[in-house]
Structures are given as structure tokens and as C-alpha cells.
KEKE-3310 file (N, C-alpha, C; in steps of 0.2 Angstrom, whole numbers, plus 5000, padded with zeros to 4 digits):
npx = (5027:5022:5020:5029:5035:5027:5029:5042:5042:5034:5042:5054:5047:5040:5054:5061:5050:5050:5060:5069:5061:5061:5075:5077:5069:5071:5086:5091:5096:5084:5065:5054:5046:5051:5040:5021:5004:4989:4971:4955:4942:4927:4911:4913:4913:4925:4925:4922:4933:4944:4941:4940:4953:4961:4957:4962:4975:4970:4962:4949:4949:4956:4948:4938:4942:4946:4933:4929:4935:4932)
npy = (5054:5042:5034:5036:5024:5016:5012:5007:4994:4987:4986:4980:4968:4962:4962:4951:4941:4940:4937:4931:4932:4946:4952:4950:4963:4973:4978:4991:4998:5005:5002:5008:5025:5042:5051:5050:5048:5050:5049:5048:5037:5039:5033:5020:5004:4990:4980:4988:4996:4989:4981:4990:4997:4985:4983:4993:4996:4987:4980:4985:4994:5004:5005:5011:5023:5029:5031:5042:5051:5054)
npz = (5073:5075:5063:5056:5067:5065:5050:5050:5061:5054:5039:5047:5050:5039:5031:5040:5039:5022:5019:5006:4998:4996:4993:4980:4974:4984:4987:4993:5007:5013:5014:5015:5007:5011:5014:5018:5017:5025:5028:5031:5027:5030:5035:5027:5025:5033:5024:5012:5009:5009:4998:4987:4988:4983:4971:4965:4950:4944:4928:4928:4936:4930:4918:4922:4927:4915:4907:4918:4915:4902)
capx = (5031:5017:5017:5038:5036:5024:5035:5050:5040:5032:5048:5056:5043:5041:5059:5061:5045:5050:5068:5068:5059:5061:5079:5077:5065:5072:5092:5095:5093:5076:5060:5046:5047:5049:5035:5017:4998:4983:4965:4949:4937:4921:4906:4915:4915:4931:4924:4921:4939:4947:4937:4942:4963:4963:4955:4969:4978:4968:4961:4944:4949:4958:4941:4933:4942:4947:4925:4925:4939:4925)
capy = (5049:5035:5033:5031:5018:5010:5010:5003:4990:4985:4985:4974:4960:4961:4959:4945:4937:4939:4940:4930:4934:4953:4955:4952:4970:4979:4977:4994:4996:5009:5000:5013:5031:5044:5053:5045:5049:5049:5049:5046:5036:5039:5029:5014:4998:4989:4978:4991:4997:4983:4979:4997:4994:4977:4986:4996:4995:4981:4984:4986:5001:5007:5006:5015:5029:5031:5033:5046:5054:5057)
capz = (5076:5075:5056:5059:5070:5060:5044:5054:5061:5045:5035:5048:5049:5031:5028:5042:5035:5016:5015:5001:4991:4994:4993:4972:4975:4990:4986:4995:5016:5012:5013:5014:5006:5020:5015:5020:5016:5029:5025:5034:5025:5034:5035:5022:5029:5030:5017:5007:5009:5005:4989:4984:4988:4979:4964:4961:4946:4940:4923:4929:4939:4923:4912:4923:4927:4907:4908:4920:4911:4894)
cpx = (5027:5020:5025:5038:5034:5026:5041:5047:5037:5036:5055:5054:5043:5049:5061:5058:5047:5054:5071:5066:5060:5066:5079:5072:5069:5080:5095:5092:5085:5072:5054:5051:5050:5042:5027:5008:4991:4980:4960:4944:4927:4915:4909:4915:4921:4931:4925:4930:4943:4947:4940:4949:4963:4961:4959:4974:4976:4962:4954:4944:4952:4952:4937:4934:4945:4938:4925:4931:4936:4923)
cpy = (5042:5034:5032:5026:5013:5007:5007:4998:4987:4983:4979:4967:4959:4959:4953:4940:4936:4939:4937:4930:4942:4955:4954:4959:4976:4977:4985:4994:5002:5001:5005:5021:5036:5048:5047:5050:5046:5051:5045:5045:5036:5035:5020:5009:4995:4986:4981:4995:4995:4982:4986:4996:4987:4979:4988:4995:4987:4984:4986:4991:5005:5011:5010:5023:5031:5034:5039:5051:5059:5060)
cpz = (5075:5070:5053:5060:5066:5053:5047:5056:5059:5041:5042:5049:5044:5030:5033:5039:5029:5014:5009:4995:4990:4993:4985:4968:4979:4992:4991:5004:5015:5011:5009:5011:5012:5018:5017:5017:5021:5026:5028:5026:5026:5036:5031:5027:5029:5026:5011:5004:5006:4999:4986:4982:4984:4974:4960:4958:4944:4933:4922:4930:4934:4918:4914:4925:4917:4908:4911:4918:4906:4898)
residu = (UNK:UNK:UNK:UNK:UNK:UNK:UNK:UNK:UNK:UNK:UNK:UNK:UNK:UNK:UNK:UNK:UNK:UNK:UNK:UNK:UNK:UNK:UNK:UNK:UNK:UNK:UNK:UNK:UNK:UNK:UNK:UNK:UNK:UNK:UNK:UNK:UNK:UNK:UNK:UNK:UNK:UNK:UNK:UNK:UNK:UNK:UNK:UNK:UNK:UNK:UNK:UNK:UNK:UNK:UNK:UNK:UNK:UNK:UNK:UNK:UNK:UNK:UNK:UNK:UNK:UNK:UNK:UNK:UNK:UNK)
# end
């Protein structure tokens, strides 16, 4: 139920806040998935978190996992 709420309440302030630019993306009444993914990062900082999420699918985070691929 939490992790409901918080998509419902994320995808209405998101679309009040961006409805402009969102509705040439998000043309049908869906926002989020229904499924969802939890995950305790443990000791990371939230810097370190961050830095992590904003890596993602940038061509750095590409290089490197191609690397740990070899």
C-alpha cells in the first residue's frame, strides 16, 4: 500500500507540475508500471547513491560494465 500511494502521489504532482511537457510522453492515463522494485543500499551515503542513479545509462556506466563483462 505505501509504495501505491507513493506512485499515485508522484504521478499527480509530476503531471500537475509537468503537464506540458509530459503529455508529448505520457498520452495514456498510466504514469508508473504497477510493478515496483525495493532495495536497501546499506552503509552508501546518499551522495554516493546519487552519483550512482545519475550514472545510469551514461556512456561511462556502459564502458564499464562492457569491462566487467571480459
Amino acid at each position: 500500500i505505501l509504495i501505491n500511494n507513493l506512485k499515485t502521489a508522484s504521478a499527480r504532482r509530476a503531471r500537475n507540475r509537468f503537464a506540458e511537457h509530459l503529455k508529448q510522453f505520457y498520452w495514456k492515463p498510466l504514469f508508473w508500471h504497477r510493478a515496483y522494485f525495493v532495495s536497501t543500499v546499506g552503509s552508501a551515503t546518499l551522495e554516493a547513491v546519487k552519483a550512482y542513479v545519475e550514472r545510469q545509462g551514461t556512456e561511462e556506466h556502459a564502458r564499464k560494465k562492457q569491462k566487467q563483462a571480459t
